[in-house]
C-alpha positions as CSV (number, residue, x, y, z in Angstrom):
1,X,-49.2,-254.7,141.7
2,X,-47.8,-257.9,139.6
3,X,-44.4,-257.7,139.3
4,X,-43.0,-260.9,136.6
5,X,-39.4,-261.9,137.1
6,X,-37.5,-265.1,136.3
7,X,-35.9,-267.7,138.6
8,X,-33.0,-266.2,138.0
9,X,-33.8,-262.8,138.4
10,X,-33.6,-261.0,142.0
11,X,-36.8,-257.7,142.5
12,X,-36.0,-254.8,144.2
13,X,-38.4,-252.2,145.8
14,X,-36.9,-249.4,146.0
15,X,-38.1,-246.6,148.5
16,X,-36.6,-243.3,150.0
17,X,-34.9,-244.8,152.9
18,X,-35.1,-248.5,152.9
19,X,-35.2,-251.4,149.9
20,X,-36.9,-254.3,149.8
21,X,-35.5,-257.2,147.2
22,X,-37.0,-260.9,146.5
23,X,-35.9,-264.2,144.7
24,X,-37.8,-267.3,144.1
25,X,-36.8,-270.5,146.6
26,X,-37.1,-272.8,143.4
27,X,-38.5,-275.5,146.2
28,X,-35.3,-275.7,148.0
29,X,-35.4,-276.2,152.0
30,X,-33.9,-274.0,154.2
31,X,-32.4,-274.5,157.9
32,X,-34.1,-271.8,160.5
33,X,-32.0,-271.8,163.6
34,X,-32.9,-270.5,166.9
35,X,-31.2,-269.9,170.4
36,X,-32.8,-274.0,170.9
37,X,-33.6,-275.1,167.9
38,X,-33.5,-276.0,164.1
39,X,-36.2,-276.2,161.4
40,X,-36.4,-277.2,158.3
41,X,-38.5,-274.8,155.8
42,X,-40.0,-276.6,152.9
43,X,-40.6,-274.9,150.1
44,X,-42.6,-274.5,146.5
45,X,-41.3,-273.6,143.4
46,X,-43.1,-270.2,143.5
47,X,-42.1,-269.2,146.9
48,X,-40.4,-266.0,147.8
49,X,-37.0,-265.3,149.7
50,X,-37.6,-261.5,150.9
51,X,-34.9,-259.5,152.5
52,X,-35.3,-256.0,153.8
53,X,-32.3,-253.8,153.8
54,X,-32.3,-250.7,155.8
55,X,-30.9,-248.7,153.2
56,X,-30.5,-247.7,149.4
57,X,-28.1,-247.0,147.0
58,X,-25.8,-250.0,145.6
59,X,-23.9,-251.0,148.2
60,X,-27.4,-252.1,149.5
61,X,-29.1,-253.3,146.3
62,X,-25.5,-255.8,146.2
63,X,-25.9,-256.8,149.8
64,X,-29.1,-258.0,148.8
65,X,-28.0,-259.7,146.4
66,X,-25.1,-261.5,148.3
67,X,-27.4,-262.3,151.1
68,X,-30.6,-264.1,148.9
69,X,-27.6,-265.8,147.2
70,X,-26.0,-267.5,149.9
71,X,-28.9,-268.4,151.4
72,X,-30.6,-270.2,148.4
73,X,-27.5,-271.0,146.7
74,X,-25.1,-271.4,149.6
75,X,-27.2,-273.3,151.6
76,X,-26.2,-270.8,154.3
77,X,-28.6,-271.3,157.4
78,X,-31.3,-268.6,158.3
79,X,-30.4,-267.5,161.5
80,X,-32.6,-266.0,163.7
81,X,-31.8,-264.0,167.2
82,X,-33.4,-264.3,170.7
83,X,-35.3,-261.0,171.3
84,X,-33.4,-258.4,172.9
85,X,-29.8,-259.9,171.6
86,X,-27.4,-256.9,170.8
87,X,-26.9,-257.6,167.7
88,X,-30.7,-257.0,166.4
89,X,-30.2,-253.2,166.0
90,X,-26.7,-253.5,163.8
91,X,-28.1,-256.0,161.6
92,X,-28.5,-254.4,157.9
93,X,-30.9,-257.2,156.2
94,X,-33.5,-259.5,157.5
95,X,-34.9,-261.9,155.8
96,X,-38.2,-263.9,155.4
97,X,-38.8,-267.5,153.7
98,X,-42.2,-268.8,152.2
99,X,-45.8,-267.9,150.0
100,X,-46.9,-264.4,151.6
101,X,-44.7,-262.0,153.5
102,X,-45.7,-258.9,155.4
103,X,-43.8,-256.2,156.8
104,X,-43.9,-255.1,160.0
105,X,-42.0,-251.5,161.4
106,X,-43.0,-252.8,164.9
107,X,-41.1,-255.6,165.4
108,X,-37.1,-256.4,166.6
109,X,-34.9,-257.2,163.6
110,X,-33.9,-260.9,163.1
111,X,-36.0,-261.8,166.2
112,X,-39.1,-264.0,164.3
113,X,-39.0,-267.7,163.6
114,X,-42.2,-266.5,162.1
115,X,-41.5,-266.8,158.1
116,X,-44.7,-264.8,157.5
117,X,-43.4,-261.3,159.3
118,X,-40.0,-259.4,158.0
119,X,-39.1,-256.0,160.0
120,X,-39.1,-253.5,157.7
121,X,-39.2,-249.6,158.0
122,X,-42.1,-247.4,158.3
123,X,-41.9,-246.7,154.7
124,X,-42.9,-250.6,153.9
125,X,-45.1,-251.1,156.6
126,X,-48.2,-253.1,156.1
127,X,-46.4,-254.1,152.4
128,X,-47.6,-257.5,151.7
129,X,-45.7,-260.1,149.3
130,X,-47.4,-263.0,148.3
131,X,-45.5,-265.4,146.1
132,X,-47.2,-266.1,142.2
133,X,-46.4,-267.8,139.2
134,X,-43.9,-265.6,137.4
135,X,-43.2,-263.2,140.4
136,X,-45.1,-261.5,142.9
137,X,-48.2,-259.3,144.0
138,X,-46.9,-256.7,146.4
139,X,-49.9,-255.4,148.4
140,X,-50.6,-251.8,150.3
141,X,-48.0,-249.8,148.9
142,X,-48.0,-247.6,145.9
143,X,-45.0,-248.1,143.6
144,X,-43.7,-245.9,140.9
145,X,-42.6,-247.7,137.7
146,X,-38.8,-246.4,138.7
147,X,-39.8,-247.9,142.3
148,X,-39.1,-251.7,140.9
149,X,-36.1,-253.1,139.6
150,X,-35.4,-256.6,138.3
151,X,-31.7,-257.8,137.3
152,X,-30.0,-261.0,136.9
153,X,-29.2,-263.0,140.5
């Protein structure tokens, strides 16, 4: 499924008990720290920032929000946790950088330097998002038309 939004426009999937939302990285780059190191992500234009909330409702689809927007407007770093840290099962959005993202329910929250895998619940799993002109092509999940929300960032 194609779903179009603007640069300035934030997606949301929306499912029973989780939510997925996306925003283009207008080719900004993006500091990935680890336990040892950081990275510098280079970006397109057309690339995606996908976070994946486990929750829904407003409170969610806001923290979403909040959490794209520091990140690409902020300039906040993208932090990512050793595995096993305490902190992986409290966290309430993950997030992914780059061209293609797919969710995983099988891995530890916040514990991949891998850009291309985002934990996500069982509901999203095997969702692929790959980053196109205009928006996105979400992959291996069937979406309602009420599933997919787009608003201003």
């Amino acid at each position: 499924m194609h779903i179009s939004f603007k640069n300035d426009e934030i997606a949301y999937l929306c499912g029973q008990k989780s939510t997925i939302a996306f925003i283009k990285t207008l080719g900004n780059f993006f500091y990935l720290e680890t336990e040892t190191d950081e990275t510098i992500l280079f970006t397109e234009p057309e690339d995606l920032m996908v976070a994946s909330a486990f929750g829904t409702g407003d409170k969610i689809l806001r923290g979403l929000q909040c959490t794209l927007y520091q990140l690409r407007e902020l300039g906040a770093p993208l932090i990512v946790l050793p595995k096993g840290h305490p902190a992986s099962p409290r966290l309430k959005v993950v997030v992914s950088i780059g061209p293609r993202t797919r969710l995983s329910c099988k891995i530890q929250p916040g514990t991949h330097p891998e850009q291309d895998v985002l934990c996500g619940s069982e509901e999203f799993a095997d969702l692929e998002i790959l980053a196109e002109p205009g928006g996105a092509e979400a992959k291996g999940f069937s979406f309602k038309m009420g599933d997919v929300i787009i608003k201003q960032l």
